[in-house]
Backbone of each chain as nested JSON, in Angstrom:
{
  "chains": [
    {"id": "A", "residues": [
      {"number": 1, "name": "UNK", "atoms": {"N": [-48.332, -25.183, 49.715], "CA": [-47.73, -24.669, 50.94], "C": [-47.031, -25.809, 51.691]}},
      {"number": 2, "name": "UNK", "atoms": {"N": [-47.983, -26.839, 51.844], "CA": [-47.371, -28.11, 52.324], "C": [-45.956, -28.6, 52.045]}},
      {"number": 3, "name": "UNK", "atoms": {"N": [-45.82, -28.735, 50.337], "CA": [-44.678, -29.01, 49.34], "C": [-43.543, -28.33, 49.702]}},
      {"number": 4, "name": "UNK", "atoms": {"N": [-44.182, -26.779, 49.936], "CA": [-42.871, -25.73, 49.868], "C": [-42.215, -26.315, 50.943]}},
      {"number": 5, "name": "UNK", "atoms": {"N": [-43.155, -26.003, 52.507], "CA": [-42.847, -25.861, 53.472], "C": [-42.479, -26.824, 54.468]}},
      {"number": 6, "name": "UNK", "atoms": {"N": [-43.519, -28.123, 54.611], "CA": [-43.337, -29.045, 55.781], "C": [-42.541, -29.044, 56.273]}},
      {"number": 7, "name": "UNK", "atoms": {"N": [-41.046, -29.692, 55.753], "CA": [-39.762, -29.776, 56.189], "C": [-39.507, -28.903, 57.221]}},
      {"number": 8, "name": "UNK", "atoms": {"N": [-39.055, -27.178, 56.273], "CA": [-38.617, -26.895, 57.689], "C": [-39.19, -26.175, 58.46]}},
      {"number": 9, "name": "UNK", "atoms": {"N": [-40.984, -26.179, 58.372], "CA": [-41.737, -25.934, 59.347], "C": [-42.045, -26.99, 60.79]}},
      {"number": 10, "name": "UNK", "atoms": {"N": [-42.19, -28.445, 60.047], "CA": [-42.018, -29.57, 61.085], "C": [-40.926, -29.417, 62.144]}},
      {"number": 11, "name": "UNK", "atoms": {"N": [-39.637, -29.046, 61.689], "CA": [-38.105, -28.904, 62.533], "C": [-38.355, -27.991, 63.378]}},
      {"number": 12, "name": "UNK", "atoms": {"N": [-39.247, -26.944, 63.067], "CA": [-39.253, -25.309, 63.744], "C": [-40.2, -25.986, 65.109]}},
      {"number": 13, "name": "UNK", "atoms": {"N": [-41.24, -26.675, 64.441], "CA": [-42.046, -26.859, 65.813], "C": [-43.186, -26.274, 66.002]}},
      {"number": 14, "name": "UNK", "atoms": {"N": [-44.514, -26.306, 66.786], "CA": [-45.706, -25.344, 66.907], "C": [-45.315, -24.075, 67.595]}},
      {"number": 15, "name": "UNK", "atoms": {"N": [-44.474, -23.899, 68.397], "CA": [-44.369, -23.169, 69.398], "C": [-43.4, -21.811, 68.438]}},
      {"number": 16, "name": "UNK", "atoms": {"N": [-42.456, -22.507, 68.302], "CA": [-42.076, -21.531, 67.391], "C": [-42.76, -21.008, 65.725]}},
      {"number": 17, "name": "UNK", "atoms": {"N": [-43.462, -21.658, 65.256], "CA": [-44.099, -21.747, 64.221], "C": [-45.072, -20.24, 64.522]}},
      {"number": 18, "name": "UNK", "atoms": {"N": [-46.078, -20.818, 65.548], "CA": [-46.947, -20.053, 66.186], "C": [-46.339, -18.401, 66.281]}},
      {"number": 19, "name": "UNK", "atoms": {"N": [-44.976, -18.101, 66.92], "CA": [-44.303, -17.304, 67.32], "C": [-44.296, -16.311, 65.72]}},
      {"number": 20, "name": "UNK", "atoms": {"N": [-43.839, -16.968, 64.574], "CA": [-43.773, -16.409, 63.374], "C": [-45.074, -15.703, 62.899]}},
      {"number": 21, "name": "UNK", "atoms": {"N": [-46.162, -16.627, 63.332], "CA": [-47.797, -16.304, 62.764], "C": [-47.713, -15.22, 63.557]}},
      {"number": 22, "name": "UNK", "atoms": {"N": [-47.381, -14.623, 64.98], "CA": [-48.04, -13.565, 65.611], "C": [-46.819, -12.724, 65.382]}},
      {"number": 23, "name": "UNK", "atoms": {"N": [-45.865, -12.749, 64.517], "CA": [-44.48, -11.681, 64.094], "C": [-45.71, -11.135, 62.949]}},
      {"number": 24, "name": "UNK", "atoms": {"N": [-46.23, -12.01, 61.971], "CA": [-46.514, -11.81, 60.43], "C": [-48.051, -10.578, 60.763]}},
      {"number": 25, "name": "UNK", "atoms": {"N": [-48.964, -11.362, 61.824], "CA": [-50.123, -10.33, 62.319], "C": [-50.045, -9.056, 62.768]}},
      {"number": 26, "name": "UNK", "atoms": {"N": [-48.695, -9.055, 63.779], "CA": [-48.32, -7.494, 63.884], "C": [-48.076, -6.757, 62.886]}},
      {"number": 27, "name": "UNK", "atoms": {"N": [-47.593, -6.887, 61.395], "CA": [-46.764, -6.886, 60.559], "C": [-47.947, -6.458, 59.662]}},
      {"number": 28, "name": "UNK", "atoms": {"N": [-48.841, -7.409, 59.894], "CA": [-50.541, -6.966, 58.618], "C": [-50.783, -5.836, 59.626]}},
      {"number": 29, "name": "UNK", "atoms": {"N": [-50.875, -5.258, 61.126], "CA": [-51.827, -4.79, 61.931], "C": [-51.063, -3.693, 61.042]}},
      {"number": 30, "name": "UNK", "atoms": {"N": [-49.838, -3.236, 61.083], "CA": [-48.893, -1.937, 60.401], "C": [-49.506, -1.958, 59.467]}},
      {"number": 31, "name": "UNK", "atoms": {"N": [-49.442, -2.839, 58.29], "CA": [-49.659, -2.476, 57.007], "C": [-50.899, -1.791, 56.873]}},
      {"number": 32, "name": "UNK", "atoms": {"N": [-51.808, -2.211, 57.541], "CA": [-53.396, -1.832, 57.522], "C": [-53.364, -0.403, 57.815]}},
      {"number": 33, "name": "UNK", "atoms": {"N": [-52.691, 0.157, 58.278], "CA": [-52.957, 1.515, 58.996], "C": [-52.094, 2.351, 57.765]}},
      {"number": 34, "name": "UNK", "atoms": {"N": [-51.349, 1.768, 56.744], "CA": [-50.752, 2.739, 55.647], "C": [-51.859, 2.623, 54.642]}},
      {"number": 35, "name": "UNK", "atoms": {"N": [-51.549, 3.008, 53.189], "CA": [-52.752, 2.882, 51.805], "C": [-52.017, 2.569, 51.269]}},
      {"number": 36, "name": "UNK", "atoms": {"N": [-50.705, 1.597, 51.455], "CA": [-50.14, 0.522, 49.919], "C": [-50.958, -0.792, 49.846]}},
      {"number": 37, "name": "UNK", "atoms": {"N": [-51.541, -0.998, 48.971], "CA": [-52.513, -1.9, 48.946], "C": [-51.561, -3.272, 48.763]}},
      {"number": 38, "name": "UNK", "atoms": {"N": [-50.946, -2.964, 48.0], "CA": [-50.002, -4.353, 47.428], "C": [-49.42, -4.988, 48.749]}},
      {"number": 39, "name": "UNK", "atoms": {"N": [-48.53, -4.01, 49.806], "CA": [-47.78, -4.288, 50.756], "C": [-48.926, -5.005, 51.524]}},
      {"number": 40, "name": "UNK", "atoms": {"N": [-50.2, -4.396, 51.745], "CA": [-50.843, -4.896, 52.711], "C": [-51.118, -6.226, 52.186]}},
      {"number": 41, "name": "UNK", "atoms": {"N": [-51.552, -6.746, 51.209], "CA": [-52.166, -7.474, 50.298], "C": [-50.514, -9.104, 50.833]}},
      {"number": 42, "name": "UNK", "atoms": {"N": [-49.688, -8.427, 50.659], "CA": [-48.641, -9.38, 50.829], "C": [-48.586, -9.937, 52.233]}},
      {"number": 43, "name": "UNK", "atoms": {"N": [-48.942, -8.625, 53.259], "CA": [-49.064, -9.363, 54.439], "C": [-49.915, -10.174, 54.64]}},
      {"number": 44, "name": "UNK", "atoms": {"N": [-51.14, -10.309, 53.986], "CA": [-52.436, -10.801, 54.744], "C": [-51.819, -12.661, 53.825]}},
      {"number": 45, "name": "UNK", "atoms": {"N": [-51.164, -12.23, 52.512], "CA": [-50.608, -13.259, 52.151], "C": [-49.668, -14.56, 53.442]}},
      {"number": 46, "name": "UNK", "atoms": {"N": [-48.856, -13.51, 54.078], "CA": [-47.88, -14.218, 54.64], "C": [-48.83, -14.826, 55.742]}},
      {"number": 47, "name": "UNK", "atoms": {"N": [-49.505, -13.989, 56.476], "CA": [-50.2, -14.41, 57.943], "C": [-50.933, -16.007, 57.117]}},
      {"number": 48, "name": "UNK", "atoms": {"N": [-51.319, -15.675, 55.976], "CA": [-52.445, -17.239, 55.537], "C": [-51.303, -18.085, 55.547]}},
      {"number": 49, "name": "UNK", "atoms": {"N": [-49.886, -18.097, 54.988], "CA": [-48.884, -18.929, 54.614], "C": [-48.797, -19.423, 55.992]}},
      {"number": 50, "name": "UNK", "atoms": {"N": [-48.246, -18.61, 57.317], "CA": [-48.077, -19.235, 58.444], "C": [-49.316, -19.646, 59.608]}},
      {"number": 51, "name": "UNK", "atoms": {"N": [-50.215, -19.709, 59.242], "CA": [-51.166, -20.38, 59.443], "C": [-51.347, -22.165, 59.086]}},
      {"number": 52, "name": "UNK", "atoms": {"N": [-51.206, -21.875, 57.561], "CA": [-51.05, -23.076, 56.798], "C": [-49.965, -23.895, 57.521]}},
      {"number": 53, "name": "UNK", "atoms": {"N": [-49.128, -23.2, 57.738], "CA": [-47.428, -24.291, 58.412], "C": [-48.119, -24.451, 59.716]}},
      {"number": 54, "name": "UNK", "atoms": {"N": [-48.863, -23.847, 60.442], "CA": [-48.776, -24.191, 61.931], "C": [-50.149, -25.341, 61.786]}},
      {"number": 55, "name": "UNK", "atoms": {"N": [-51.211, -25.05, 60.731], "CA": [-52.024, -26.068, 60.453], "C": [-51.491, -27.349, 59.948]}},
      {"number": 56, "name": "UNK", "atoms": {"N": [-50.257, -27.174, 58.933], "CA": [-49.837, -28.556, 58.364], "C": [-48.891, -29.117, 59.495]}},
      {"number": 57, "name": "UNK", "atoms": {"N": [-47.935, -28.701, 60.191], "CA": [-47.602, -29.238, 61.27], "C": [-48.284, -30.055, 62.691]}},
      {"number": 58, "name": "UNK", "atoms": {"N": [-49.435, -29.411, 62.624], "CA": [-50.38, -30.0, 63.798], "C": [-51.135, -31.322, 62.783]}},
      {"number": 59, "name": "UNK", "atoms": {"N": [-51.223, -31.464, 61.911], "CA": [-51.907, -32.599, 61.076], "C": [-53.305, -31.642, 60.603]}},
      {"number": 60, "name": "UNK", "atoms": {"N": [-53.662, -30.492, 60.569], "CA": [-54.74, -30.422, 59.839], "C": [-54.957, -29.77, 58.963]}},
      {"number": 61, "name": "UNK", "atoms": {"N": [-56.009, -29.843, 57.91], "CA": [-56.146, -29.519, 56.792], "C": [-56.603, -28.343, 56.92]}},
      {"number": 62, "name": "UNK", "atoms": {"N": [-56.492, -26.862, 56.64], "CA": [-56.87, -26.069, 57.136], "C": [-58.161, -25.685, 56.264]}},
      {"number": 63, "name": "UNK", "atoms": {"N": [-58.287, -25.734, 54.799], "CA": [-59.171, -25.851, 54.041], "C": [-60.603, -26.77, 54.242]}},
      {"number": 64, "name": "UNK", "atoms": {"N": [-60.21, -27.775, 54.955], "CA": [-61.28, -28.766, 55.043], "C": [-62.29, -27.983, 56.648]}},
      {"number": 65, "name": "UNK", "atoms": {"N": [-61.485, -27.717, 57.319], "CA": [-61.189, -26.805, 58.855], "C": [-62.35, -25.855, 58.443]}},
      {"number": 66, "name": "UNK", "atoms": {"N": [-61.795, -25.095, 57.651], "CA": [-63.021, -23.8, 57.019], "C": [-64.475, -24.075, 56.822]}},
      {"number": 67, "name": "UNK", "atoms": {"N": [-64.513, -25.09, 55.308], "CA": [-65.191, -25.43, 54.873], "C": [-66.24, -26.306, 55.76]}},
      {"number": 68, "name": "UNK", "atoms": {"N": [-65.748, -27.377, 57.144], "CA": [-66.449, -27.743, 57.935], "C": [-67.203, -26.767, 58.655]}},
      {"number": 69, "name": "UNK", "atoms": {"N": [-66.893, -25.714, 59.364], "CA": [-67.055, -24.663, 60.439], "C": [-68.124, -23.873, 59.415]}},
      {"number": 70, "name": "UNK", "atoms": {"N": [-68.215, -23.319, 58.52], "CA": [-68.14, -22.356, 57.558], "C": [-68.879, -22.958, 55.977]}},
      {"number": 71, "name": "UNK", "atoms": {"N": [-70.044, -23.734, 56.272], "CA": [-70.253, -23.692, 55.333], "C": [-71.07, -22.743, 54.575]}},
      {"number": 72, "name": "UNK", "atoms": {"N": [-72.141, -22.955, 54.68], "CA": [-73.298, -22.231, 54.066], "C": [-74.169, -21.244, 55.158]}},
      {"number": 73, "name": "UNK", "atoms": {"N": [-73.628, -21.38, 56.442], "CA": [-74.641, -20.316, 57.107], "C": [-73.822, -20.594, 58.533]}},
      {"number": 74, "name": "UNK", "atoms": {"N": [-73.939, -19.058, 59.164], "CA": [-73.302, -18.742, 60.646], "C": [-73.457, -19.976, 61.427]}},
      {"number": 75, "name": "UNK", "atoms": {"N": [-72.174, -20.565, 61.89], "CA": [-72.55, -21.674, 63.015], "C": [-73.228, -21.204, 64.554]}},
      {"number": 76, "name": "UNK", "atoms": {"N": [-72.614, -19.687, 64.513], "CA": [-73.876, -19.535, 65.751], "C": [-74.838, -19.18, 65.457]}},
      {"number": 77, "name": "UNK", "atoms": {"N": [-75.396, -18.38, 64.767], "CA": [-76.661, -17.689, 64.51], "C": [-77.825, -18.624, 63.547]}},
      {"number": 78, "name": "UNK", "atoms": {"N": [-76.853, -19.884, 62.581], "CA": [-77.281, -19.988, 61.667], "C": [-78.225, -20.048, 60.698]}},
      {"number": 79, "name": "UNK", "atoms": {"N": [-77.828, -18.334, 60.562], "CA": [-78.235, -17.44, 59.344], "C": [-77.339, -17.116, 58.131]}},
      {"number": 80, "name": "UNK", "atoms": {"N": [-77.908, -16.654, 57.46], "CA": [-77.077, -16.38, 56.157], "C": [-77.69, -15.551, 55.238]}},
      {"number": 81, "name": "UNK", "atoms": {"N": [-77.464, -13.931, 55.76], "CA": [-76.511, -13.317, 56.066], "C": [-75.976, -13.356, 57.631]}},
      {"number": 82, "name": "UNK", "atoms": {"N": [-75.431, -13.596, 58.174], "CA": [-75.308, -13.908, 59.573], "C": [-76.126, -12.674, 60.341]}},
      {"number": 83, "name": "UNK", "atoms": {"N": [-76.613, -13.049, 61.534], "CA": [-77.141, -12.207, 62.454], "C": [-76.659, -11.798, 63.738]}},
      {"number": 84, "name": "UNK", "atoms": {"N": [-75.862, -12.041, 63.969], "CA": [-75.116, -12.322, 65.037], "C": [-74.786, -10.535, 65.817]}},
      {"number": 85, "name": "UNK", "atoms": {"N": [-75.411, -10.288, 67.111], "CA": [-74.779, -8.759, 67.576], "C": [-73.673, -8.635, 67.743]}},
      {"number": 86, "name": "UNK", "atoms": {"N": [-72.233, -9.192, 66.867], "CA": [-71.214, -8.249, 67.376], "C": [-70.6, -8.104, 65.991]}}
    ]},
    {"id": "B", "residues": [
      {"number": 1, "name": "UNK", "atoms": {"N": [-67.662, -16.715, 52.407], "CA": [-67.448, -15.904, 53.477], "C": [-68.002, -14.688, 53.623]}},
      {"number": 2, "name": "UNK", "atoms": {"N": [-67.882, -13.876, 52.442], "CA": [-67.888, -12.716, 52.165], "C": [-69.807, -12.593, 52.262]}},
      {"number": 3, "name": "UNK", "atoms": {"N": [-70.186, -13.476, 51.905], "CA": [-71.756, -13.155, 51.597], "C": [-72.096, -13.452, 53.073]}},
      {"number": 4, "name": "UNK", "atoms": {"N": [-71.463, -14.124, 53.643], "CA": [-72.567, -14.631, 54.857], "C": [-71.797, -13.171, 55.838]}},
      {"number": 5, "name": "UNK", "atoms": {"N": [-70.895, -12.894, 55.937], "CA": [-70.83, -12.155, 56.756], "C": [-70.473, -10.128, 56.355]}},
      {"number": 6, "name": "UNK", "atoms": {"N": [-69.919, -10.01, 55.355], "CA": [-69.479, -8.838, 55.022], "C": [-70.076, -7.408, 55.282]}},
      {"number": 7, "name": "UNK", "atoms": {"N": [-71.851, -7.656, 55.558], "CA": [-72.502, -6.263, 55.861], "C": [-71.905, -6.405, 57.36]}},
      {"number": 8, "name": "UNK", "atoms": {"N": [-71.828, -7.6, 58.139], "CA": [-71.487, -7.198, 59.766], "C": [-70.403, -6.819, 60.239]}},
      {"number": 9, "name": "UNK", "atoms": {"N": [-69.043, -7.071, 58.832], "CA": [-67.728, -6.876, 59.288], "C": [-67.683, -5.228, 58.871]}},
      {"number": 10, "name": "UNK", "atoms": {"N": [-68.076, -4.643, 57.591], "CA": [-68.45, -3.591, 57.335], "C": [-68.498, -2.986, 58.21]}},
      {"number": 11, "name": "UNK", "atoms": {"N": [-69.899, -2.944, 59.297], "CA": [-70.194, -2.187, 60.197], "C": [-69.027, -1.841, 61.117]}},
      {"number": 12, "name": "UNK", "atoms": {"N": [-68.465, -2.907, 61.772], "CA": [-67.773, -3.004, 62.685], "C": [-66.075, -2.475, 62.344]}},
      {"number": 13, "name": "UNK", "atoms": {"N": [-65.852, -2.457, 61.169], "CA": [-64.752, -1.69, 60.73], "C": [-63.223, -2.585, 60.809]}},
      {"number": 14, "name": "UNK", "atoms": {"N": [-62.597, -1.994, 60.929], "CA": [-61.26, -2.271, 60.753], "C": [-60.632, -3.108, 61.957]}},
      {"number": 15, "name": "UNK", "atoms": {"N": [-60.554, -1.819, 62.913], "CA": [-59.618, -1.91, 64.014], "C": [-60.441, -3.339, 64.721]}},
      {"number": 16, "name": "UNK", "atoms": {"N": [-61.93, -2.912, 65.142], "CA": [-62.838, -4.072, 65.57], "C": [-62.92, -5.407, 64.868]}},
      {"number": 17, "name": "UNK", "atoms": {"N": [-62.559, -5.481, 63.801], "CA": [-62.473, -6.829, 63.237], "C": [-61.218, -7.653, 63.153]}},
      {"number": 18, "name": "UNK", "atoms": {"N": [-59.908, -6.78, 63.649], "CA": [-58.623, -6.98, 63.888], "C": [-58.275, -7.385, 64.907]}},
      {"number": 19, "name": "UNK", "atoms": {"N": [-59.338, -6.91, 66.621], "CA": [-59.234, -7.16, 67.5], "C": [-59.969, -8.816, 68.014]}},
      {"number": 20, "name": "UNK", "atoms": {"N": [-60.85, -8.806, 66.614], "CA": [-61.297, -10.378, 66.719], "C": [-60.559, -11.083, 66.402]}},
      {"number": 21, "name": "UNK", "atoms": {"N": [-59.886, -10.818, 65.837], "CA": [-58.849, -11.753, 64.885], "C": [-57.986, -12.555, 65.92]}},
      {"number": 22, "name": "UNK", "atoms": {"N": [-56.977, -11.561, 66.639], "CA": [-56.045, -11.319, 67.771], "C": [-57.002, -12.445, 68.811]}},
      {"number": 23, "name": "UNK", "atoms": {"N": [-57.73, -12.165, 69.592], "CA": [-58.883, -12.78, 70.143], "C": [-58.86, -14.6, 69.97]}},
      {"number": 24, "name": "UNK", "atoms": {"N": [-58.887, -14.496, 68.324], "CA": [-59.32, -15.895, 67.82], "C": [-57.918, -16.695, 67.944]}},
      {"number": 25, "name": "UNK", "atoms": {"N": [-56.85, -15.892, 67.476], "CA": [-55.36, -16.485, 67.723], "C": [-54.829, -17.062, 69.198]}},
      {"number": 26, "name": "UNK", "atoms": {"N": [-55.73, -15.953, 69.736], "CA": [-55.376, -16.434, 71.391], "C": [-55.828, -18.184, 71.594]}},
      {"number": 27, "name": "UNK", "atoms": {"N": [-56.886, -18.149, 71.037], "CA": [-58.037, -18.912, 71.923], "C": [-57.157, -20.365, 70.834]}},
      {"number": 28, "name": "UNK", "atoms": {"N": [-56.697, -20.517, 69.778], "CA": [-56.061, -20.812, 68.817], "C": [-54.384, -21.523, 69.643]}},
      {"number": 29, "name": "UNK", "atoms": {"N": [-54.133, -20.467, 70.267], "CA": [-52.749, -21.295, 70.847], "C": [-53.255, -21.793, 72.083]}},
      {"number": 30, "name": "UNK", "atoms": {"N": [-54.456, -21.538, 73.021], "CA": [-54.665, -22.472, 74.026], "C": [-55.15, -23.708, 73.482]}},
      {"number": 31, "name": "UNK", "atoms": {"N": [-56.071, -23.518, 72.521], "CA": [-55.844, -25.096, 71.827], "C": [-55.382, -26.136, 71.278]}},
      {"number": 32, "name": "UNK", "atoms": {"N": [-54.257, -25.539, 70.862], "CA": [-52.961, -25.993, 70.325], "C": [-51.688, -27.026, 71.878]}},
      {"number": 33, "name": "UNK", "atoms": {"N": [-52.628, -26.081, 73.186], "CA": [-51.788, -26.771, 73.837], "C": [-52.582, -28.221, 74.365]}},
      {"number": 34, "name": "UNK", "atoms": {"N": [-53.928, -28.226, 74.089], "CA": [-54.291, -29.782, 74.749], "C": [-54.311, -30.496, 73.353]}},
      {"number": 35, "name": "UNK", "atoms": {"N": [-55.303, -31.274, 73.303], "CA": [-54.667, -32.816, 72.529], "C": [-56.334, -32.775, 72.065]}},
      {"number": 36, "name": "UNK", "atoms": {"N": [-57.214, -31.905, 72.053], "CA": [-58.458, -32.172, 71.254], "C": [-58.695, -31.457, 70.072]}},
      {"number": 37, "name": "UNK", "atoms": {"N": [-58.38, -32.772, 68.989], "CA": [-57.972, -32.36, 67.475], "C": [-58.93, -31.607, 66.84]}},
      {"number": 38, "name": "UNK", "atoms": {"N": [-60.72, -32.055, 67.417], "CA": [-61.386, -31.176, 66.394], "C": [-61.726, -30.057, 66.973]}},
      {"number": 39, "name": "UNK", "atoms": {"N": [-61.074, -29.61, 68.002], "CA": [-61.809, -28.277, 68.71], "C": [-60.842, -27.592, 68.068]}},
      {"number": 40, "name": "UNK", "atoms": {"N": [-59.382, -27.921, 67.899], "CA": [-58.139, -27.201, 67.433], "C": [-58.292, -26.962, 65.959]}},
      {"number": 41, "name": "UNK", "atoms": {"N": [-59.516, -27.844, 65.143], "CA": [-59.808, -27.376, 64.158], "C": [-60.917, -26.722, 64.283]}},
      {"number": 42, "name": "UNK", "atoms": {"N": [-61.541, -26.671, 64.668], "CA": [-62.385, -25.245, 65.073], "C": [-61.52, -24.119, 64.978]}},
      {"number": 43, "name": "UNK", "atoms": {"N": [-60.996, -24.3, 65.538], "CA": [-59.968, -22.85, 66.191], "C": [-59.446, -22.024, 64.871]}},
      {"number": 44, "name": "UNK", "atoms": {"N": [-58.93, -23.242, 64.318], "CA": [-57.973, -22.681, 62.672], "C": [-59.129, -22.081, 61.789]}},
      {"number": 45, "name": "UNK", "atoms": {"N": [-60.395, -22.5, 61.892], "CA": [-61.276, -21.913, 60.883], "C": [-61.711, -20.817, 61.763]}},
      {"number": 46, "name": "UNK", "atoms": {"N": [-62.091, -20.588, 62.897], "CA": [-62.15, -19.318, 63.187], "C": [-61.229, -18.235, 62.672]}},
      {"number": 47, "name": "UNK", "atoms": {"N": [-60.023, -18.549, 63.171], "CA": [-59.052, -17.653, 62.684], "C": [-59.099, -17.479, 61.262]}},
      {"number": 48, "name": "UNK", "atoms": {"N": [-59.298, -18.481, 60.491], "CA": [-59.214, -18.233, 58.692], "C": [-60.343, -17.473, 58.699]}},
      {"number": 49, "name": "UNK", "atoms": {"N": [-61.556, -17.292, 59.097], "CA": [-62.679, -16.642, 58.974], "C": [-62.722, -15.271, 59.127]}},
      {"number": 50, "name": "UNK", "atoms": {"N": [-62.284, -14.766, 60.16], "CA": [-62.129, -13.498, 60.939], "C": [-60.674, -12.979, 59.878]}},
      {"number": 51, "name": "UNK", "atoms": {"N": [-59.851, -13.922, 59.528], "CA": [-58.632, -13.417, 58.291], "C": [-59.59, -12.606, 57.273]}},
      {"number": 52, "name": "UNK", "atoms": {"N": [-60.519, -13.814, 56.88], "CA": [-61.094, -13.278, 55.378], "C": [-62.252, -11.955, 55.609]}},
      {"number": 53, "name": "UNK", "atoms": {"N": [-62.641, -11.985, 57.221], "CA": [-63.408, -10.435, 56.95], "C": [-62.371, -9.684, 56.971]}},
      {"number": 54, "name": "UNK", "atoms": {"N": [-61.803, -9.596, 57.259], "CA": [-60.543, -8.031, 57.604], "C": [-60.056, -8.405, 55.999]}},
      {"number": 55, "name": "UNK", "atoms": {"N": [-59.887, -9.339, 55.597], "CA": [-59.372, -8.855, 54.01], "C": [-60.858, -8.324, 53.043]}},
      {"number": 56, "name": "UNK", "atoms": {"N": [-61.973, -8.983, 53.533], "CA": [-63.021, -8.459, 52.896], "C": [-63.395, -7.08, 52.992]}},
      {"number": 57, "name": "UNK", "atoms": {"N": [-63.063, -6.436, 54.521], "CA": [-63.308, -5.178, 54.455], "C": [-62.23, -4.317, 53.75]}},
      {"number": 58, "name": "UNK", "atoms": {"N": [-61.285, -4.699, 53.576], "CA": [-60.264, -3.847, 52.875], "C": [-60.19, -4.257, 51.609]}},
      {"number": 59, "name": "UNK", "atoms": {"N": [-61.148, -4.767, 51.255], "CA": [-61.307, -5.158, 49.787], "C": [-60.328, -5.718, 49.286]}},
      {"number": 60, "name": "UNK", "atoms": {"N": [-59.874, -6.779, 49.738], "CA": [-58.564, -7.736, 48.915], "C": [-58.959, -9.102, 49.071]}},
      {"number": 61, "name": "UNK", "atoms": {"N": [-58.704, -9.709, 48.048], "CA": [-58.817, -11.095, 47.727], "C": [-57.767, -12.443, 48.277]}},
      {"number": 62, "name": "UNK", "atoms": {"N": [-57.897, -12.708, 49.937], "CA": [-57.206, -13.414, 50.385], "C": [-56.599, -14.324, 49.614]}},
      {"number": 63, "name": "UNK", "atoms": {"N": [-57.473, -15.39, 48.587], "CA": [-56.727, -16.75, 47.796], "C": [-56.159, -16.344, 47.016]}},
      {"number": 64, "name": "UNK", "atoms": {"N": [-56.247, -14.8, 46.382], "CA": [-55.248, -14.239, 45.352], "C": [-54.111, -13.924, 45.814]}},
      {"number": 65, "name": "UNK", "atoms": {"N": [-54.09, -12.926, 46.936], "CA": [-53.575, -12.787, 48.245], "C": [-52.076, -13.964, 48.232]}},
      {"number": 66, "name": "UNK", "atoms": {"N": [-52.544, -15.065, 48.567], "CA": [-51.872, -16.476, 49.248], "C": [-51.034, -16.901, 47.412]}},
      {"number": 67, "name": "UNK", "atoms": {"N": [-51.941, -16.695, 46.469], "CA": [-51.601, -17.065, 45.183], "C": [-50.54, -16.39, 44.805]}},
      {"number": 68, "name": "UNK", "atoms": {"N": [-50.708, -15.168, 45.34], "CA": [-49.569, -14.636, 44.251], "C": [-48.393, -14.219, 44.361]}},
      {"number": 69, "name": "UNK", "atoms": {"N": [-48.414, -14.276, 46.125], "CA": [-47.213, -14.206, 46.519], "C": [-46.181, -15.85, 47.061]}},
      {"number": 70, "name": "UNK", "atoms": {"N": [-47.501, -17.098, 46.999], "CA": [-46.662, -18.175, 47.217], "C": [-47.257, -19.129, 46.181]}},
      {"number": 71, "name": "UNK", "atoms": {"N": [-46.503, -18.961, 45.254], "CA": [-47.242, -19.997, 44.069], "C": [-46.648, -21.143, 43.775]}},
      {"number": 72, "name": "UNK", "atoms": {"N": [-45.431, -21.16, 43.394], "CA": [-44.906, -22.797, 43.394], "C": [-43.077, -22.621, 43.949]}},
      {"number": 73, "name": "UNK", "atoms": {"N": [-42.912, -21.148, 44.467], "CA": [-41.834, -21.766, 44.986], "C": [-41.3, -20.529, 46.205]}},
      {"number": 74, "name": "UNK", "atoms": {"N": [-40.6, -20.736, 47.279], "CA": [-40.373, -19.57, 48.425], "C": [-40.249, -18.283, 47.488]}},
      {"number": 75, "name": "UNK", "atoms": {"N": [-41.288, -16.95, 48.383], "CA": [-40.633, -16.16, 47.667], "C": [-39.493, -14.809, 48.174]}},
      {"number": 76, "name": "UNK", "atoms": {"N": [-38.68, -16.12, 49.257], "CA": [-37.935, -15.605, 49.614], "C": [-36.375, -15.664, 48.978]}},
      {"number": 77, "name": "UNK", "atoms": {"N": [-36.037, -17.692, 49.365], "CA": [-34.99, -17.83, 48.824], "C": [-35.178, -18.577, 47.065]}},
      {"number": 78, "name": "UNK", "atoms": {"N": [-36.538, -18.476, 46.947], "CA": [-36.8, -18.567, 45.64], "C": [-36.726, -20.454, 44.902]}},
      {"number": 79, "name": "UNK", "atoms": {"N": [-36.926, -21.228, 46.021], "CA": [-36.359, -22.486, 45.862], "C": [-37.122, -23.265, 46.822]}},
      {"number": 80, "name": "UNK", "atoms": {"N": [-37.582, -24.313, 46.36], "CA": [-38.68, -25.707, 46.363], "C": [-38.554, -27.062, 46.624]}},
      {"number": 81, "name": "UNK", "atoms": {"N": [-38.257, -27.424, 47.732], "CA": [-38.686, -27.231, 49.047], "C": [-38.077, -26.104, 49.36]}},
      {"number": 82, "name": "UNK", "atoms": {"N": [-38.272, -24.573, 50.605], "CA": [-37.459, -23.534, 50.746], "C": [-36.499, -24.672, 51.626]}},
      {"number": 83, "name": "UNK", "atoms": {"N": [-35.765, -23.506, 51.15], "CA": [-33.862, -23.803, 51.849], "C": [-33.849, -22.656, 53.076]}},
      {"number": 84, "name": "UNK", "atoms": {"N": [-34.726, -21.574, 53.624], "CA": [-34.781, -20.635, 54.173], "C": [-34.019, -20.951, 55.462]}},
      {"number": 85, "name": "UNK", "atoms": {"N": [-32.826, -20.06, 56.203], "CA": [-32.875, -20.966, 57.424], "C": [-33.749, -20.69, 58.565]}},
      {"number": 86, "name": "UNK", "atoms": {"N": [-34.668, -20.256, 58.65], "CA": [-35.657, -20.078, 59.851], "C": [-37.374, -20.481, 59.746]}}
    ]}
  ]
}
């Protein structure tokens, strides 16, 4: 994603970057409410892609991000299966 | 992801796990506006987290998801680095 993208995600900026991620979420919120699985499947694709650009633009690894927060058991509850009331 | 949380996203369904999502994005661009790097990575794994229940409840495979629609080159203008203009 980095490879593809940096370039002309860096030029675009967070602000506008950001702006694309919440075009692509409205865009999954539609798809979700039809039964093309593929279409939906592509959105949830794109929202991770512009995530990734607004993560590789800010300097962080978004994978490492996860994997810190998220390892092996709920950071609030931590349980696993999580317990958490909501 | 899926193990630690999937019976709670289950419950809570669609629309409710969409509205977390939205929620997490918010809280995601106020962090984006100060200058504290690991809270802003907090933020990105929330959001990747709350991504992967809403793809877990709709039964789709986010990294396949991200794989197969961006694998080694835009799959827009089809070209590496994209040339896209936006």
């Amino acid at each position: 994603m980095k490879r593809l993208y940096f370039q002309r995600d860096f030029k675009r900026g967070v602000d506008g970057t950001f702006s694309w991620l919440t075009d692509e979420l409205e865009e999954l919120k539609e798809a979700l409410k039809g039964t093309d699985k593929e279409a939906t499947e592509k959105e949830f694709a794109d929202v991770i892609a512009w995530l990734a650009s607004l993560a590789n633009i800010t300097g962080i690894d978004l994978e490492k991000a996860a994997i810190n927060k998220y390892s092996n058991k709920c950071p609030k509850c931590k349980k696993s299966p999580c317990q958490c009331p909501f």
